[in-house]
N, C-alpha and C positions, 0 to 999 in steps of 0.2 A: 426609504428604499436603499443608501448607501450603507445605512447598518446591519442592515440585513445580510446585504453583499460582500462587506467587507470581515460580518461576524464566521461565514460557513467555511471562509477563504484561509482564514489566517490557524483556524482548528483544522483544518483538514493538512495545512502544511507541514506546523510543526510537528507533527506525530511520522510524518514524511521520513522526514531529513532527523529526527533522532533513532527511529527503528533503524533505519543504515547505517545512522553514526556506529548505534550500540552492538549491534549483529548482523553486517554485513553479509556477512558467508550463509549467515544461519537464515536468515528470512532471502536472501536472493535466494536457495536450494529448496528452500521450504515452500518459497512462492512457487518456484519453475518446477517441482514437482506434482504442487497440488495441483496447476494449471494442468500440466499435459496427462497428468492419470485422470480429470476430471473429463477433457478434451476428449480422451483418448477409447474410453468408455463407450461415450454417446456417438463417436462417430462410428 
């Protein structure tokens, strides 16, 4: 059960903290846009 837990933990982080490292600006603008035209749509 610890491998489990520790295998979905440690893949899901690094990809975290290198998409920021590598393009900040571009995925912070790209996330906060896709969120609020998706958001903004449905409401």
């Amino acid at each position: 059960m610890p491998l489990q837990y520790t295998a979905p933990n440690p893949k899901i982080e690094p990809p975290n903290p290198k998409n920021t490292n590598q393009n900040p600006k571009k995925p912070s603008h790209s996330s906060l846009a896709s969120i609020k035209i998706q958001t903004i749509p449905p409401i």
